[in-house]
Every structure is written in structure tokens, then in C-alpha cells.
N, C-alpha and C positions, 0 to 999 in steps of 0.2 A: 374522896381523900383516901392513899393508902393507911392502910394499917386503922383507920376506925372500927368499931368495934361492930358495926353492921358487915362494913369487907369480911372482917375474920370472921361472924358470923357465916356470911356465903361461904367462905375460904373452905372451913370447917365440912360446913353442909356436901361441898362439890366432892373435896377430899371422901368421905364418907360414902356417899353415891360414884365415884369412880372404881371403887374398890369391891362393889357389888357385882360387877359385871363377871369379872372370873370367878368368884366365888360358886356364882349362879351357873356358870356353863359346864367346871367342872364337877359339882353336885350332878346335876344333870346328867352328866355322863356317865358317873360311877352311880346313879340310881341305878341304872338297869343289873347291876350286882344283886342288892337284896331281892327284888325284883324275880331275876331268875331263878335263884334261891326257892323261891316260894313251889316252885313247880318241876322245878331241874327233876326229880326221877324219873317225871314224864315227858321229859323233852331231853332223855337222852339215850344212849345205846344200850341198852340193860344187859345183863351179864357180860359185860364184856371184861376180858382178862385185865385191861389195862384202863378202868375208867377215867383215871387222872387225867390219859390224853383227851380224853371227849371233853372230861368237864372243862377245861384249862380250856380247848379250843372254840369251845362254846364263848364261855366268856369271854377271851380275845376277841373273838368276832363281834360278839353283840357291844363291847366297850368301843375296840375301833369302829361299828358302822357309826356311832351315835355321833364320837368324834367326826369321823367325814361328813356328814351332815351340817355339824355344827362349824366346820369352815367356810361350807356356802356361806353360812349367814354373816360371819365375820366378817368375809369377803365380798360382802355385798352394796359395804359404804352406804347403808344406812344412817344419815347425819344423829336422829335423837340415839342410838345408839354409846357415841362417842361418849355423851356422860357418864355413862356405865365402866368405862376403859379407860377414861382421862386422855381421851384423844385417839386420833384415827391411826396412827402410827401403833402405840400398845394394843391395838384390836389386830393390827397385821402378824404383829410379833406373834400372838397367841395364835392367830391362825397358822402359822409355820410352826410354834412346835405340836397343836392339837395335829394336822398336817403327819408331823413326822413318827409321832406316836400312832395313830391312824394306821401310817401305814407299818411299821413293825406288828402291829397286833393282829393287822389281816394276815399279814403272812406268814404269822403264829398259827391261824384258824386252820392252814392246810398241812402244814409241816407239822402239827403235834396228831392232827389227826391221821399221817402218813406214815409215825412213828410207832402207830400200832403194830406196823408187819412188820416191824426189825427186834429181833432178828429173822424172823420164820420165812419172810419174804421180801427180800431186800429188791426187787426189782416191783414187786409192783407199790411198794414205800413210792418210789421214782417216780412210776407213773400216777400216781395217786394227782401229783403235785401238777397235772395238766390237765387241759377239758378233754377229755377221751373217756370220760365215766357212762358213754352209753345212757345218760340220765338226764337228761335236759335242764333240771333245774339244779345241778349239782355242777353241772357243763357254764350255766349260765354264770356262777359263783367264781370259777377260774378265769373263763374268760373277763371278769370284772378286775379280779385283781392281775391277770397280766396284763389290760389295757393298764390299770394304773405303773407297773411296773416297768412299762414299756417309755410312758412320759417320764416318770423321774430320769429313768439312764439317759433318754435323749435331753433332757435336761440339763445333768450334771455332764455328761461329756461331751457334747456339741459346746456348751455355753450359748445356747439362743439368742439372738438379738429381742428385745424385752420385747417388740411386737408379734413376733413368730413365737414366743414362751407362752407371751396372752395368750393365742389363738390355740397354743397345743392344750392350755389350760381349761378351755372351754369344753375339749372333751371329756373332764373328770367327772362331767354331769351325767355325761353317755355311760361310762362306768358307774359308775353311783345306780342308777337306776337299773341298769343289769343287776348290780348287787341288792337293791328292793326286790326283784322280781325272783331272786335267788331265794331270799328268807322267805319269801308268800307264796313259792312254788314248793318250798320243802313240807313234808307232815310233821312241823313243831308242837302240832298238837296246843295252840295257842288258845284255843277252846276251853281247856281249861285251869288259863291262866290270863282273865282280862285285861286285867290291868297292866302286863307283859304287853299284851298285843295294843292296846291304847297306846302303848308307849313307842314301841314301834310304828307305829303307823302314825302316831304325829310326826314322829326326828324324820322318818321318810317324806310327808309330804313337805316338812317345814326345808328337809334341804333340797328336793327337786322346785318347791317355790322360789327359794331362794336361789337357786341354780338359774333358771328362766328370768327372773328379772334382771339378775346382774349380765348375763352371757345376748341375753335378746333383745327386754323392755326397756332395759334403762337408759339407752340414749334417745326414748321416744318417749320417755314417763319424765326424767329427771329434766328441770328447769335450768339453760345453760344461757351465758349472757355475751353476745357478739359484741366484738370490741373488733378495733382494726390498727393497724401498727403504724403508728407516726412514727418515730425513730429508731434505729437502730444504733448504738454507741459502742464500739468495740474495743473495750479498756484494751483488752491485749489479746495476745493468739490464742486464748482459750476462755474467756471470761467478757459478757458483753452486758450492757443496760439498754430494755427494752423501755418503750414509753409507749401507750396503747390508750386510743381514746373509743367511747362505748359508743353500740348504732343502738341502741332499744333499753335504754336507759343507768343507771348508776348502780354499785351494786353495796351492801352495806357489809362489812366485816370488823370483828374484832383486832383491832393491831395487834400484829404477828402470826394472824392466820394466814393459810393458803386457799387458792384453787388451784382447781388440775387444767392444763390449758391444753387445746388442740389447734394450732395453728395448719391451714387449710392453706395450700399452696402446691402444684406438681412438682414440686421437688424435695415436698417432704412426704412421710406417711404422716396418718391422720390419727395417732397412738397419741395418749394425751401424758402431763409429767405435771408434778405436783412444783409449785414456783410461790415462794411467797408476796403478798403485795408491801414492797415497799413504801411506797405512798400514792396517794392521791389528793387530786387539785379541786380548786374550788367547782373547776368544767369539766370534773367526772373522770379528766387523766388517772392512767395509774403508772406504775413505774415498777418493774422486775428485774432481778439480777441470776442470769440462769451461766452456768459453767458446764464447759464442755469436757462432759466425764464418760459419756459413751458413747456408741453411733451414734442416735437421732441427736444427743446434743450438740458433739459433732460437724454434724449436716445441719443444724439447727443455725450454729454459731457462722457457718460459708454460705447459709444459702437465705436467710430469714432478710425479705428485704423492705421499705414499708410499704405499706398499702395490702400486707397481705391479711385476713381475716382470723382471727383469735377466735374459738369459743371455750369462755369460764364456766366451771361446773364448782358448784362450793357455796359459801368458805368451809374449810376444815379447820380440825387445829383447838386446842387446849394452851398454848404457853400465851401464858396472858401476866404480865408486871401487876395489873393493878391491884391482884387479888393478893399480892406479896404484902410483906412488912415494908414498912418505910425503907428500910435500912438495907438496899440490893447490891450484890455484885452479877454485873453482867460479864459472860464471857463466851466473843466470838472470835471465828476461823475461817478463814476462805470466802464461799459466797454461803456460811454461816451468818453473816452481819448481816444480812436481809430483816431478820425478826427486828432486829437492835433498829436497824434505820428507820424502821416502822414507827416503835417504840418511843422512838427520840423525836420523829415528826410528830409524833402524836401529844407529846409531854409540851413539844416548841409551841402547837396552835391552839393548847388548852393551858397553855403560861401555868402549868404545874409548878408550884415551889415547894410544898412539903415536905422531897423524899429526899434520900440521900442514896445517889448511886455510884458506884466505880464501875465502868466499863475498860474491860481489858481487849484492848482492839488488838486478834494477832496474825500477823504478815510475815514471811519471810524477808523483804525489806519494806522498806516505807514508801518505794515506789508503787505496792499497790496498794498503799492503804488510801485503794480510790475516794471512798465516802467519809475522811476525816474533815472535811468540811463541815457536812452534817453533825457533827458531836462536837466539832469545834464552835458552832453556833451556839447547840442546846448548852455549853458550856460557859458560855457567856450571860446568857441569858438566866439560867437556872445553878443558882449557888450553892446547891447540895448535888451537883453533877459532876464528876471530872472522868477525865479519857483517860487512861494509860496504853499507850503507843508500844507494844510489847513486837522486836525486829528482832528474827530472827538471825540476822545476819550482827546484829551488835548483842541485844540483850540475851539471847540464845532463845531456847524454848519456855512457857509460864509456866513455873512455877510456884506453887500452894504457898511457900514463902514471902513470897512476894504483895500476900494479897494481907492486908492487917485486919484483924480482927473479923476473920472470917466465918466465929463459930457462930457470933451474934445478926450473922445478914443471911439472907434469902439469897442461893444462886440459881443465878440461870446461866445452861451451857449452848450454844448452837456451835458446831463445826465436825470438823471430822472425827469420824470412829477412833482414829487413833490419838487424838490431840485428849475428848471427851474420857477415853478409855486410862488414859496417863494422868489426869487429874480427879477422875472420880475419887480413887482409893486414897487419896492425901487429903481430901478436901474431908472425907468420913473420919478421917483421923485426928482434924480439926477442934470433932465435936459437933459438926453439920450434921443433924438428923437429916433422917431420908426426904420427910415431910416438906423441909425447905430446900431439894434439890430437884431442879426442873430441866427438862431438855427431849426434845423429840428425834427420834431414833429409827431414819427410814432405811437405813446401811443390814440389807438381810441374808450378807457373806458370814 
């Protein structure tokens, strides 16, 4: 039952334990400050005119390698992990901006230490900033951060198609470890600074481990579950319902989790995309609503026919109703309503009556509001349920207004960035503490 005093007990608990995870990475990171501290006049350039740029460049480097390291591990979709993060979606986020600090700080390391010869020597400043140092392990250093420098620009101005992005992603490992062999080639003089060096040599092997399992072991370690495609239903030119029954048995999830699916077929690639499970039948069906928002979805949507072969890797996922108050508003968007459909099959077959829900169902017209059947049952059935049918084309966009007494309920949001990002700031204005607003956020423009 929601809202008993054992739930909010767990509620309390998860909350608590979700919120250890950044805490703990970013500590971690900024350790290697006092850290260096300890030992800096011997692991730096001694009478030099300008020591501010050694020290600064020191410490940038040693805070961004920690950070790089520490994105393997993010990025390595480790499941017991997500209780730390409150789901696998906030451990992505962190890993993009540890990621983008990361890299500003490496490329602090060469540029503060280039700015020692200006003015005296502005041309070898220039060249300082390339592998041409004659010094193998100073060469090895450049060359690590222009391979990474080389992936972000083809990155951000190609726009990769998300399989080709994976695959250029896999060589940040290959960097990464140039940059290990950088720091253990230079004379840091770490000899007489242990505890310096324990520190680095863990964040090193912790992210080339974490490098090999995600880029190599994991699709030979991690446990994936073959299913095969009974149906294909193609609400409209861009939004279709799959229906998918298992060859090697049933698979168990919390309603409104995900897996990540790889359907297997020559005419698609074999890149997998996170889909949540809307429901499942009593003979182990499941049922997905996936939208065509970029190539492979796409090609996904023209070419996925049945009989082709699924493999589920999972479940992922935090946004769970049962750990809420009684007293929720739900609010979805687009093929956002997947969680909700979950949610509502799951309340329909466990004939819940305790809670009291509003779901704000919202469509640009009501001609796609394909799955109002679904809430229109739980609606009948269950007397503290009701739907609001929220048309763009009559009632306009949903609005914080609209929703009554919203300070005293638990939301949860699933839809688009821009629908989520327009009702956050109203909804905090309410009187919604943070604690009772919920929603996963895989949009990382």
C-alpha cells in the first residue's frame, strides 16, 4: 500500500542512498588537491619565474585525469550502481558534465604551462601546445589530449549518427591510457608522495577497467534476454506499438523500467536504444512504444517486421509510483506515456484502490491519444483515478493551473524536454518540494 509508513520508510532510505553517489565521485575527484598539496615543491618546476602556471597546470591535470577515469565508470551501466544516482539516466548526466570539465581542465594542463614563455617566447608558447617535445612521455601527454580533441570536434560538427558516435567513443580509452602512461613516464617524483601515487594508480586502473568491460566484455558478461516480434502496429508515420514474445524465458521488472533493445535483422544495425516495457501478459508478451526521432528509429519504424529477433539487456530505471504518497499527479507526453501505461496495467491487475491519481494525458489532438483506453479502464475500475485528456489543439498547452492542489501530491513527469522544462519552474512555485518531483531525463542536447 502507498504511502504506509514502511514505503516512506524505503522512500526515505532510497532518497538518502541516491544522493551519495555524486557526493562520493565528486569528493574523489577534488581529493587529489589536498593530496598534491602534500608534496607539490617536489613535483614541481623549482625556481621558475612564473610558478603559478606549473602549479594551476598541475592541478588541472591531476583533477581532469581523475574526472576521465571517473566517466568510464559512469558509463559503464553498472546496474547496482543506479541506487547511488537515482537511476541510470542521472549517472549519464554526470557523466557529460564530469566529461566536459574533464576536458577544459586537460587543456588548462598545456596551455598554462605554454604561458610560461610569453612574452619572451611567443612562438615556442605555440609549439609547446603540440607532441613535438622530443620527449616521449611529454609527446605521449599531447598526443592523448589531441585524440580527445579530435572526437569532441567530429562530434559536435559532423553530428554522428548515435552508432558511429558509440564507436568513435570507444577510442577515449585509447586516449585515456596514453594519458596513464604520460603521468608514469614523467619524473613526478611520486616516491615521495604515497599516497599521491596509490591515488593515481587506483583512478587509472579503475578507468581502463572500466573502459574494457563496457567497449569489449559487456556484451559477452552482461545477461540479455531473446524475445522475437509478434506484431508490428503502426499508430502513424512516426510512432508504432511493438508486441514481442520471449524464446529463453520471462523477464522480471519494476513497472516503468526500461531495457535497452537490439533488434537483429539486415536491415537494421545491431546499436541498441533504451524502450520502456509497457506491459506484459500472462505468456510472458511484452509490449513497447518506440517513436521515430532519429535514424535508426527511423529505419526502425519502415523496416522492423515480425518474426525479427529482439535482445533485452536490463531493466534499468528508478521512476517507480509505488514508493510516492497516496495522493500523485501523473504527467505524460508523446511516447512519454509508456511509464504511465505500465503504471496503470499494473494498479488494473493488482485491483489497487487506495491511491488517489490525476493523470494528465497530453496530445496535440486526441486523435493520438492512442492508449486512452488503458486509463479509461483503470478509470473505472479504480475510484481515486481519473485522466485528464489535456488537446493541444482545443485546451492548448498544460498548464500548473490546471492541476488542483498540487503542492500537497507527488508528481511524476515523463515527456519531452521542452513540455518537462515549461512545467518544472510553475510546478516549484506551487510549493512542490524537489523530493516529490520525479522524471527521467535521457535528452543530452
Amino acid at each position: 500500500m502507498n504511502g504506509t509508513p514502511k514505503l516512506m520508510m524505503i522512500k526515505r532510505a532510497e532518497m538518502k542512498k541516491s544522493q551519495l553517489g555524486p557526493w562520493i565521485l565528486w569528493g574523489a575527484a577534488l581529493l587529489v588537491i589536498p593530496l598534491w598539496l602534500i608534496s607539490f615543491p617536489e613535483t614541481t618546476i623549482r625556481h621558475n619565474p612564473k610558478p603559478i602556471f606549473v602549479y594551476t597546470s598541475q592541478v588541472a591535470s591531476l583533477v581532469g585525469f581523475v574526472l576521465f577515469s571517473l566517466t568510464f565508470i559512469l558509463a559503464s551501466r553498472i546496474k547496482w550502481l543506479e541506487d547511488y544516482f537515482n537511476g541510470l539516466d542521472k549517472m549519464y548526466h554526470l557523466h557529460h558534465s564530469m566529461a566536459r570539465i574533464a576536458m577544459v581542465l586537460l587543456i588548462m594542463h598545456p596551455v598554462m604551462l605554454a604561458l610560461r614563455w610569453i612574452p619572451e617566447d611567443i612562438s615556442k608558447a605555440l609549439w609547446y601546445l603540440f607532441p613535438v617535445h622530443r620527449r616521449l612521455e611529454i609527446d605521449l601527454g599531447s598526443l592523448a589530449l589531441w585524440g580527445l580533441i579530435m572526437l569532441m570536434v567530429i562530434t559536435l560538427i559532423n553530428k554522428l549518427p548515435y552508432d558511429k558516435w558509440k564507436l568513435s567513443h570507444k577510442f577515449m580509452g585509447v586516449f585515456f591510457i596514453l594519458g596513464v602512461a604520460h603521468i608514469y613516464f614523467l619524473d613526478l617524483s611520486l616516491n615521495v608522495n604515497l599516497a599521491l601515487m596509490v591515488y593515481l594508480t587506483f583512478f587509472s586502473v579503475a578507468g581502463v577497467v572500466a573502459w574494457l568491460y563496457k567497449s569489449i566484455l559487456f556484451d559477452w558478461v552482461t545477461k540479455k534476454y531473446r524475445f522475437r516480434v509478434e506484431t508490428v502496429h503502426r499508430l502513424n508515420d512516426k510512432v508504432m506499438e511493438i508486441r514481442l514474445s520471449s524464446e529463453n524465458g520471462g523477464i522480471n521488472y519494476v513497472p516503468g523500467q526500461f531495457y535497452f533493445f537490439s533488434f537483429r535483422s539486415v536491415d537494421l544495425s545491431k546499436e541498441s536504444h533504451p524502450y520502456t516495457v509497457c506491459e506484459i501478459t500472462q505468456e510472458g508478451e511484452i509490449t513497447i512504444i518506440v517513436k521515430a526521432l532519429g535514424d535508426y528509429t527511423r529505419q526502425l519504424h519502415n523496416q522492423l517486421k515480425p518474426g525479427t529477433i529482439a535482445f533485452l539487456e536490463g531493466p534499468y530505471g528508478r521512476f517507480d509510483y509505488r514508493l510516492g504518497k497516496r495522493d500523485q499527479v501523473w504527467i505524460g507526453g508523446g511516447v512519454g506515456i509508456a511509464p504511465f501505461i505500465s503504471w496503470a496495467n499494473d494498479l488494473l491487475n493488482k485491483n489497487i484502490t487506495n491511491m488517489k491519481v490525476d493523470l494528465y494525458y497530453c496530445v496535440n489532438t486526441e486523435s493520438e491519444a492512442y492508449h486512452l483506453h488503458v486509463f479509461n479502464n483503470l478509470e473505472v475500475q479504480m475510484q481515486g483515478f481519473n485522466v485528464h485528456l489535456v488537446r493541444g489543439d482545443k485546451e492548448g498547452f498544460l498548464n500548473v493551473k490546471m492541476i488542483s492542489n498540487i503542492h500537497e501530491k507527488e508528481v511524476f513527469i515523463c515527456g519531452p524536454k521542452l513540455m518537462r522544462e515549461s512545467l518544472l519552474p510553475d510546478i516549484k512555485k506551487k510549493g512542490v518540494q524537489n523530493q516529490n518531483i520525479h522524471y527521467e531525463d535521457f535528452d543530452f542536447s
